[in-house]
N, C-alpha and C positions, 0 to 999 in steps of 0.2 A: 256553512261550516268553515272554519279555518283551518290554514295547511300551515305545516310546519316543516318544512324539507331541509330540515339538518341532519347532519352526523358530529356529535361531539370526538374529542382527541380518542376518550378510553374509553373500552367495555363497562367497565365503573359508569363513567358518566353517562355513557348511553342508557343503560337499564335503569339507574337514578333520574333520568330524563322523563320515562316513560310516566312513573311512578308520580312524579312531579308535575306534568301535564294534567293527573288526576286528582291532584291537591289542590291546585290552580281551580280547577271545577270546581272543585266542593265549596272552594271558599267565595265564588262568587252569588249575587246575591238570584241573579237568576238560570237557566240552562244556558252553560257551554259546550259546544262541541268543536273537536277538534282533530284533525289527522294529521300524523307523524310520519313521514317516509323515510328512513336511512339503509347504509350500506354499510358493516364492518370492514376496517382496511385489511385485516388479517383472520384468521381460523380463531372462535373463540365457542365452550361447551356453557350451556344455560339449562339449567336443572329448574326444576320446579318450587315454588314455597314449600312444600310438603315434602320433597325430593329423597330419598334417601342415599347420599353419592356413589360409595361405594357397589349400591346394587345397578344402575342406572350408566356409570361412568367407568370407563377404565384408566384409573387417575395414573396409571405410570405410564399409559403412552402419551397420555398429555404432557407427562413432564417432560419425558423424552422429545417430546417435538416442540414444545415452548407456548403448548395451547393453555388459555387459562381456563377455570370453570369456576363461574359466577351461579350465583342464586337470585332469580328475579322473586317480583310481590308477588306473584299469579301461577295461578296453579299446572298442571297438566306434569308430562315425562321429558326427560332430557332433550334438547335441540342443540344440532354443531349449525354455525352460519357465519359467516366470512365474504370473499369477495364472491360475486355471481348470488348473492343470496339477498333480496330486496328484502327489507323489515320494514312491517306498518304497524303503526297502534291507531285509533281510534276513542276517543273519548264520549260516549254519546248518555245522551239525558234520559232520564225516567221521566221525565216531566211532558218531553217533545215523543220519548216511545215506552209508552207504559209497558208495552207487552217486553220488554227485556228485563221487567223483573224475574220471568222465567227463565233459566239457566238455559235448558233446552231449546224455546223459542229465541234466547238469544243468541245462539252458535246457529240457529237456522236463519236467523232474518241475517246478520254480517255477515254469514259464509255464502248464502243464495245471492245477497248483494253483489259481494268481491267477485262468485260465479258467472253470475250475467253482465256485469261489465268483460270479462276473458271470453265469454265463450263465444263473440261474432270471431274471433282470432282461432279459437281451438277449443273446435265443438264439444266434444266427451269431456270438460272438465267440470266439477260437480260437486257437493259437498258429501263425501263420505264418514262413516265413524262415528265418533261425536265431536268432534273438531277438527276435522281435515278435508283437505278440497285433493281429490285425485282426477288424472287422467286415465279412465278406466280404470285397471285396477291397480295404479302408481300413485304415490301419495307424490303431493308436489307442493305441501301448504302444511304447517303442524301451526295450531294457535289454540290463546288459551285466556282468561277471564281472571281480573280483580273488579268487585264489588263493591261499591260504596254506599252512601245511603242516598245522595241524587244522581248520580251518576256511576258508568260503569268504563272499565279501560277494556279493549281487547284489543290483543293485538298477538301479532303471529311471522310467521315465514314465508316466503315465496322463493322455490328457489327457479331460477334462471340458466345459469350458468355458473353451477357449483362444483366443484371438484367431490362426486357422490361417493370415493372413495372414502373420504375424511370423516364420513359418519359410521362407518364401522372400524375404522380404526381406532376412534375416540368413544362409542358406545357400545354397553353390552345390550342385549335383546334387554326391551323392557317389560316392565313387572305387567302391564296391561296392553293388551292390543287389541285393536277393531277386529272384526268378524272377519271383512274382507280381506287382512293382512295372510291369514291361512300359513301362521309360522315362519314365513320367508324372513330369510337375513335382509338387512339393512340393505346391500347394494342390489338385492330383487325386487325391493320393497321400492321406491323411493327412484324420483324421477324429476329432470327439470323443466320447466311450463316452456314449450317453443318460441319463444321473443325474444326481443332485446330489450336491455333495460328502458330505453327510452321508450317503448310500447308499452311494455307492463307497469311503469311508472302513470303514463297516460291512463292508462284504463283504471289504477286506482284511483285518481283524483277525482276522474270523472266518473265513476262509483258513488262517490259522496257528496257530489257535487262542491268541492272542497277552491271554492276561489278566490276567500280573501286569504293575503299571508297574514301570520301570528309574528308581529315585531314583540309584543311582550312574552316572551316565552320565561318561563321562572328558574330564573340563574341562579337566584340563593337558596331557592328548593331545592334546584338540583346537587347542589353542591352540599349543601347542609347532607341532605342523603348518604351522599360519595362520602362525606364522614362519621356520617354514625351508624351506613351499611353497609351501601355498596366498595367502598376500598378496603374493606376488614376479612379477612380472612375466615374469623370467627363464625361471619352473617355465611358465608360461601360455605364452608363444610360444615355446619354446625353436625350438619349428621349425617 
């Protein structure tokens, strides 16, 4: 698998990045895969493709504090993530794992994955929900899945060393919650994995066994995106 350990300038270009690492797959002639590691410089809110913002986001204390709120390709509820909060995507083949044409099977084989590399570190952490890896009953992981026809992206959150405050001041309770959540707000909910980034960087790569770098990463995909999505205001609140 190839590793990709960048961080572009903007929120724009990062989630156009993701997106573009998935294009990149599909157009070659046979299975790519690939992992993305990055870190936002700053507090930034990611809504879902389907997202509805105003129920999901509380768009005046964003403004009031200079947080932007972006829309990624992939589905799932609102995620804040900033500095202390490690981002990975994953690009992986139907061709090399059949069984991820299953939605299900696929949040269980990446989430079990990403688990059992963590958990000689911090034993209780585990895939709970249907997309999240908690410590006990703390969610410490929100991710979520776009679809292709040979390949698929997932990719999600780890948070670290996150200022957990910044997610209930920028989210309302969302429209859906896991079983285990049992109604708690945001800063009862919601927990950071005990590492430091250089640990939890390690244990992802080595997860995926991720050791060649990707020097051709798609520059004019990503950008092409950041103009006809990701930088538009339009594609972010459409609704």
């Amino acid at each position: 698998m190839f590793l990709l350990d960048l961080t572009l300038p903007t929120p724009a270009e990062n989630l156009a990045l993701d997106e573009a690492l998935l294009e990149q797959a599909e157009l070659m002639e046979g299975p790519r895969e690939v992992l993305r590691i990055w870190e936002p410089a700053a507090p930034m809110v990611v809504i879902g493709r389907s997202s509805r913002v105003a129920e999901e986001v509380d768009l005046e204390a964003c403004r009031r504090r200079g947080i932007p709120v972006l829309r990624r390709s992939s589905g799932g509820a609102a995620i804040v993530a900033g500095p202390g909060c490690l981002m990975y995507a994953v690009v992986l083949s139907y061709e090399l794992r059949p069984e991820l044409r299953w939605i299900d099977r696929a949040h269980r084989c990446v989430l079990e994955t990403m688990a059992a590399a963590i958990v000689p570190a911090v034993p209780l952490i585990q895939h709970r929900g249907t997309s999240d890896l908690a410590i006990g009953e703390f969610k410490v992981s929100g991710n979520s899945v776009r679809c292709r026809r040979r390949h698929i992206l997932y990719h999600g959150t780890l948070l670290y060393a996150f200022a957990l405050d910044t997610i209930g001041e920028c989210l309302r309770m969302p429209p859906r919650q896991p079983d285990y959540r049992g109604g708690r707000a945001h800063r009862e909910f919601v927990a950071n994995i005990p590492l430091v980034c250089s640990e939890l960087r390690r244990a992802v790569i080595g997860a995926w066994k991720a050791g060649e770098a990707l020097n051709d990463w798609p520059r004019e995909a990503t950008a092409r995106l950041v103009a006809e999505r990701y930088g538009r205001d339009s594609w972010h609140l459409e609704r």
